[in-house]
Structures are given as structure tokens and as C-alpha cells.
C-alpha positions in Angstrom: -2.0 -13.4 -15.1 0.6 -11.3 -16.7 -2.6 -9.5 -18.8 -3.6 -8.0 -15.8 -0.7 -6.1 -14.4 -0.9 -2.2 -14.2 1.4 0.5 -15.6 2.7 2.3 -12.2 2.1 6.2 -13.4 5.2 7.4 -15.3 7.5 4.4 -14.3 8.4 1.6 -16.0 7.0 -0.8 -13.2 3.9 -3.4 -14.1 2.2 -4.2 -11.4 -0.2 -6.8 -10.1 -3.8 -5.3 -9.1 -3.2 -6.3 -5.7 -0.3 -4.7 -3.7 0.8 -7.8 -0.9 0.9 -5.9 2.8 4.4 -6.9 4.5 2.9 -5.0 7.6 2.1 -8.1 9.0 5.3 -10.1 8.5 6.9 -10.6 11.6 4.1 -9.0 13.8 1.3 -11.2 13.2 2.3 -13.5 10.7 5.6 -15.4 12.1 8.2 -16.0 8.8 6.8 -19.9 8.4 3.3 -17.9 7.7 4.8 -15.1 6.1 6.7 -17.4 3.6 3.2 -19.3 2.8 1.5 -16.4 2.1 4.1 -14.3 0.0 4.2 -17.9 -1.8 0.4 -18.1 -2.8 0.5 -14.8 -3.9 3.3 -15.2 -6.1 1.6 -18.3 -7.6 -1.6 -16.4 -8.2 1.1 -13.8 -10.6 1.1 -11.2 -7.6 4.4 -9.2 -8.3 4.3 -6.0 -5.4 5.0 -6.1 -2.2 4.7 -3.4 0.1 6.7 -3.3 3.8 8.2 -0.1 5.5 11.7 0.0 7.7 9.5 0.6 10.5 7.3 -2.8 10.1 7.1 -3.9 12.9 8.8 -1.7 15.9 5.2 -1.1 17.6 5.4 -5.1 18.3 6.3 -6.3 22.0 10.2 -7.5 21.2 10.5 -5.6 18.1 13.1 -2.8 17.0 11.8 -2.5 13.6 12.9 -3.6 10.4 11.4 -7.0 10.9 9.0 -6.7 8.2 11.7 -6.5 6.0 14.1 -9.0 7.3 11.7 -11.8 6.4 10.9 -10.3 2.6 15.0 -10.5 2.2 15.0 -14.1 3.2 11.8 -14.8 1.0 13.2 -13.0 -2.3 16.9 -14.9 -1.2 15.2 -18.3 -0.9 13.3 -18.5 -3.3 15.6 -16.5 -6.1 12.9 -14.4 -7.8 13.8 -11.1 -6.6 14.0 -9.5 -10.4 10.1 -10.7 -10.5 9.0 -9.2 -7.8 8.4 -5.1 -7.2 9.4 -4.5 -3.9 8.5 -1.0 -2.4 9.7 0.0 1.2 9.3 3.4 3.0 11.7 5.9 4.9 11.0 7.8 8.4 9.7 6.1 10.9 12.4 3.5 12.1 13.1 4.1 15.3 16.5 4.2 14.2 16.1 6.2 11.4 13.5 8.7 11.9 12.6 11.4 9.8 13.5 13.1 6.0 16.9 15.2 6.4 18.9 14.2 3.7 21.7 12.3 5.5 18.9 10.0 7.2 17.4 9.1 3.9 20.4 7.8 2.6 21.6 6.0 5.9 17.8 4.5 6.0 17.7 3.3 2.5 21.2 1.6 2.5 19.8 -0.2 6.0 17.1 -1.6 4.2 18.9 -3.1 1.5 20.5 -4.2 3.9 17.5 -5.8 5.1 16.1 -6.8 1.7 19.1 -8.3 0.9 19.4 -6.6 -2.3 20.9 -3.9 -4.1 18.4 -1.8 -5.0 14.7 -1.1 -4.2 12.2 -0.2 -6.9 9.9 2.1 -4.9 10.9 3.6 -2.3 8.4 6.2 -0.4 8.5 8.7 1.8 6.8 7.4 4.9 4.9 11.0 6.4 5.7 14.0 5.1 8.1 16.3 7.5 7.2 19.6 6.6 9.9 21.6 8.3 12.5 20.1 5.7 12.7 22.0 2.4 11.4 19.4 -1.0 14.4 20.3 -1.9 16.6 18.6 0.8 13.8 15.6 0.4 13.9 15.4 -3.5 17.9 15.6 -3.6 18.7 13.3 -1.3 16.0 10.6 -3.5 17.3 11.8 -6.5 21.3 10.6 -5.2 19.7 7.2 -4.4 17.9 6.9 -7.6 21.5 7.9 -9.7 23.3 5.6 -7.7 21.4 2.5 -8.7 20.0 2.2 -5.1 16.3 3.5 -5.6 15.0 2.5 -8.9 11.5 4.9 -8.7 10.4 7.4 -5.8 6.8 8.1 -4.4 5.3 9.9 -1.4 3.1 8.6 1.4 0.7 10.5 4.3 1.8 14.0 2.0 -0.7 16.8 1.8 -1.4 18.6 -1.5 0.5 21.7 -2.0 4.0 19.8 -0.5 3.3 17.0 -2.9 3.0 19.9 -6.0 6.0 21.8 -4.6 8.0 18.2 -4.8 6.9 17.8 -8.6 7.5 21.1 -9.4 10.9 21.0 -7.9 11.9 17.7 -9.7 10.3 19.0 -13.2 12.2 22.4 -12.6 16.0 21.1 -11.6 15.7 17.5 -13.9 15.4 15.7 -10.6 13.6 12.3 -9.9 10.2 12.8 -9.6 7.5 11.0 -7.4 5.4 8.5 -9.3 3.2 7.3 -6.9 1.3 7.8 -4.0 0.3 6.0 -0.9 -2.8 7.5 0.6 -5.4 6.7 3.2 -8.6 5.7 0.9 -11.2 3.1 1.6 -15.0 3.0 0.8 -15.3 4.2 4.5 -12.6 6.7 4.4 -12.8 9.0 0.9 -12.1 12.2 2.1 -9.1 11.1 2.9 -7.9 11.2 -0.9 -10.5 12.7 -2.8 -10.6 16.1 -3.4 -7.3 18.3 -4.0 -5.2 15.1 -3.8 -6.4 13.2 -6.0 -7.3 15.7 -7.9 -3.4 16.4 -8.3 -2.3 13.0 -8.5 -4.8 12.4 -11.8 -3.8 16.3 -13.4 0.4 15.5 -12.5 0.1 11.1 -13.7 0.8 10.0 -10.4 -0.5 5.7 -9.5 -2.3 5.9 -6.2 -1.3 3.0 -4.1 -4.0 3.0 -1.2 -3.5 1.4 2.6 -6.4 0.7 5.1 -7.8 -0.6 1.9 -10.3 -2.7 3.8 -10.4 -0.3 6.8 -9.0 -2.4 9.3 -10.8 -5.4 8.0 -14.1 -3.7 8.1 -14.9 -4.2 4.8 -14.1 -8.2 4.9 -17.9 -7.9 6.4 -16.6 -10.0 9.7 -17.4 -7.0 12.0 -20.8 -7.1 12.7 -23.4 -5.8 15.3 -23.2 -8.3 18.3 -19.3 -9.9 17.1 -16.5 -10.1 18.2 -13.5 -10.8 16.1 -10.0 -11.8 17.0 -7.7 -9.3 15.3 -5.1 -7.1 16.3 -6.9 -4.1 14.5 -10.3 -5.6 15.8 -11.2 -1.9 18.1 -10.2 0.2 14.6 -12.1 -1.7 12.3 -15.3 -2.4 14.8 -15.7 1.9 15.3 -17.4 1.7 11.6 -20.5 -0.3 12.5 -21.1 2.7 15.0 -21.9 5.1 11.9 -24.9 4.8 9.8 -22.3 4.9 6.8 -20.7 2.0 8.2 -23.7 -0.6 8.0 -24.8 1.3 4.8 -21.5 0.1 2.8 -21.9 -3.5 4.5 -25.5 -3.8 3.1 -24.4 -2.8 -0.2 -21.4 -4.9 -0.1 -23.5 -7.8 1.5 -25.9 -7.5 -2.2 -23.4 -7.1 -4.6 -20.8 -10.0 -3.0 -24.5 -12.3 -2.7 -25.0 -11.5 -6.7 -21.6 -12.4 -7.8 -20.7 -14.9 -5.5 -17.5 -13.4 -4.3 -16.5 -12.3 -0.3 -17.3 -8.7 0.4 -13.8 -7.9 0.6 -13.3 -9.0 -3.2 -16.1 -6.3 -4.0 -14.9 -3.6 -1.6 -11.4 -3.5 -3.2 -13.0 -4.0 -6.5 -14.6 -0.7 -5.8 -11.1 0.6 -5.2 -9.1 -0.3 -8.3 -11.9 0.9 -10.1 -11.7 4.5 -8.5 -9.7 7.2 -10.9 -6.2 7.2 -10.2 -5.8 4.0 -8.5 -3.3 1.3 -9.5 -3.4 -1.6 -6.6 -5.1 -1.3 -3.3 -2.5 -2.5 -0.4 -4.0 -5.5 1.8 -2.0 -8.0 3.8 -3.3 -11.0 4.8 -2.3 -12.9 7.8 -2.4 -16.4 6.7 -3.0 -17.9 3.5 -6.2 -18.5 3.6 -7.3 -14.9 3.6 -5.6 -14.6 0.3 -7.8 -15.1 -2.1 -10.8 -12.9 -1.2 -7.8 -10.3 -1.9 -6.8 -12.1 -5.3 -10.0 -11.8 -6.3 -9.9 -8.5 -7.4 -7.7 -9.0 -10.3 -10.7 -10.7 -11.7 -13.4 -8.9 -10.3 -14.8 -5.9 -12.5 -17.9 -4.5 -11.4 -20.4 -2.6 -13.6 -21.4 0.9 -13.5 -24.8 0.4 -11.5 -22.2 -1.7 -8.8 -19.7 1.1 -8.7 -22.6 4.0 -8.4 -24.3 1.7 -5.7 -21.3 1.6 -3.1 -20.6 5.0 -4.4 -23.8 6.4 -2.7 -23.8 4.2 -0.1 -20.3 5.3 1.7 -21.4 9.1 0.5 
């Protein structure tokens, strides 16, 4: 599957389509059932995996850094850490919250800590704090990335004149400079992104890297009127079938996944790699057998009457 891996915006990372979810792994998905799905992913050629330092404190037992605990042991046990692109976040450990300079540099060295490895190669800003100058933000990144530590930086949760201000700060002073970007996007949720920035990201090269890439499971098409489904992100996901826009993207989804023969969710990310800017949707999946409706996008290309039709239906 190596023909299908992406070019991450300015960097020198390839990526697979498909960006593995490590939000999951030791909230949901116990390390047995983490291990079998970052497995199966790896044999379909999936290469990115994307976890946080805050995966999972919100979990009942957890102080955080689970997520990343388990991907260490993974990449340890089964030696293929150079093949795989791992990309973690800073701000939101409970330890290790927020973007002054000191607590980037304190966070990252506790998640290679974590990872088991000695560098990271992409590591995000979590949520913008905007009471710290960029210039705190992109100098303490830009240490990390000269010490060998951070390989390629990028932003998450980051409006768009902060996000220009960063770039313009980097491209001024010679500094590291963000080449991705984690936003909020789905076919349920596109004002979230489009607009000013992604706008920016497309005028400035920047790969967008989208979560809630199937809303909460929405767009898997198992939420429907009169169902109940046994998720953790079950009450988020279900609020969609309350909006006309909601059953409009199912119905469209429902045609098109009946026409090619593929789950919804194949079609719905489908629709997402296809959108300008965008590299590899984020979705994690909690066992192995949700995997390959996610896969499936790799191989999935949809035509122009496909893409215009779920287009106007989550207008």
C-alpha cells in the first residue's frame, strides 16, 4: 500500500490516508485490544498514529498518559518504531497543562518518556493558549525540534489569525514552522474548518489532519431514529439525527455506501480525504473489527457527482 501514502504539507513525513486514533487506547480499548488493532492496521500499510499526553485522564482510574503508555509498549514489542509516524500533543495533561515554554519542554520529554522513544515526529499543540506570545510557543518547539526531540511541529483547536501570526513568526526569525493542522471537520461539522482556516492552511501548505472525523460515530450510520447504541460517545453522536442535516447526510451516505458496496463510514471519510487540504482523517476504532470500514478509505475514491451529492446534503 506504500502507493497510497500522503506527503504531510512541507515535511518530509508520508503518510497513510487514514490517521489510527490512540484516543481509545487504554480508555475503551484495554492494551490486549489496543495491540490487535494497532496490529491490523499496520498489516493493512497504516503508518500514523495519533494519541495526546492527555489520552486518557477523563477515564475513572486514569491520570493521563495512558494512551501513550500502551503505543510505547506496541512500537517496543513489536520493533517497528522507524515505520511508524507517531504524532502526540501538548497541554492538556493534567500534569502538564498549558503552552509556557518550560511546560512544553517538560511535557514533551514526559512523553517520550511514555513512547519509549527518543523523538516524536509530530508533535502538536493541543488548544491554543492565547495569553502566551507565538513567540514563547514557537521557541520553545523550535528547541525541541533542534534537539532531535520533535522531528515536525503542527497546531490543533488554533483559530486563524494565531495560526498566521505563528507562521509568520517562524518564516520571519528561521524558526520551525507548523506543518499541519488538527481541526474539528466532519460532513456534519464544516464550519468548523472551512472558511478563514482552511482557507489559510491551503494559501500557507499546511496538511489538515481532521478529528471527530465520523462525528462521534454518527457517520458509521449506527445512530438511527428509534436505536440505541452502546458507545461511550453514544449522547454526542445521537444529537445529529435531531437536525434535518443530520438524516440528510445519512440518506446520502445510505445511497452512495448501497451503490458501492462499502459501510457508510468508508464513504463519509472518503468525502473527507477528498476535501482540499486534507491529508488523513483521524478515526480510532475500538476493536478490530471496526477497522476496516476505516481502511477503506485508502481505496475508496468517489466521483465528482458523489462528492457534490454529500456536499449539498450536509450544506
Amino acid at each position: 500500500m506504500t502507493a497510497s501514502l500522503r506527503k504531510l504539507g512541507s515535511s518530509d513525513l508520508e503518510v497513510f490516508p487514514l490517521a489510527l486514533g490512540g484516543n481509545v487506547f487504554g480508555w475503551t480499548a484495554d492494551e490486549a485490544t489496543s495491540f490487535a488493532v494497532l496490529d491490523a492496521y499496520a498489516a493493512a500499510g497504516g503508518n500514523f498514529v495519533d494519541t495526546a499526553d492527555s489520552y486518557s485522564a477523563w477515564a475513572e482510574g486514569n491520570t493521563g498518559g495512558e494512551s501513550e503508555t500502551i503505543l510505547g509498549r506496541w512500537l517496543a514489542s513489536r520493533g517497528n518504531r522507524d515505520r511508524i509516524v507517531v504524532a502526540t500533543k501538548v497541554s492538556q495533561h493534567p500534569e502538564y497543562k498549558g503552552l509556557s515554554a518550560a511546560n512544553i519542554k517538560a511535557a514533551a520529554d514526559a512523553s517520550l518518556r511514555r513512547l519509549g522513544t527518543d523523538h516524536i515526529d509530530l508533535y502538536y499543540t493541543h488548544f491554543d493558549q492565547p495569553e502566551i506570545p507565538v513567540e514563547e510557543i514557537i521557541g520553545a518547539l523550535d528547541e525541541l525540534v533542534k534537539a532531535g526531540k520533535v522531528r515536525h511541529i503542527a497546531a490543533s483547536n488554533i483559530g486563524p489569525e494565531r495560526l498566521q501570526e505563528s507562521l509568520d513568526f517562524s518564516d520571519r526569525e528561521g524558526l520551525a514552522r507548523y506543518v499541519a493542522l488538527q481541526p474539528h471537520y466532519n460532513l456534519v461539522s464544516r464550519d468548523t474548518y472551512e472558511g478563514p482556516l482552511q482557507d489559510l492552511a491551503l494559501r500557507e501548505g499546511l496538511s489538515a489532519v481532521p478529528y471527530f472525523s465520523l462525528a462521534s460515530g454518527f457517520l458509521t450510520g449506527k445512530y438511527r431514529p428509534g436505536t440505541t447504541v452502546d458507545s461511550a460517545r453514544a449522547g454526542s453522536a445521537a444529537k445529529h439525527l435531531e437536525s434535518a442535516r443530520g438524516r440528510q447526510v445519512l440518506t446520502a451516505l445510505d445511497e452512495i455506501a448501497a451503490d458501492r458496496q462499502v459501510p457508510a463510514a468508508t464513504v463519509a471519510l472518503a468525502w473527507l480525504a477528498a476535501q482540499p487540504t486534507v491529508t488523513a482523517p483521524i478515526a480510532s476504532a475500538r476493536t478490530a473489527d471496526q477497522l476496516p470500514a476505516l481502511l477503506g478509505v485508502a481505496g475508496l475514491r468517489l466521483t465528482d457527482a458523489e462528492l457534490a451529492r454529500l456536499t449539498d446534503a450536509s450544506a
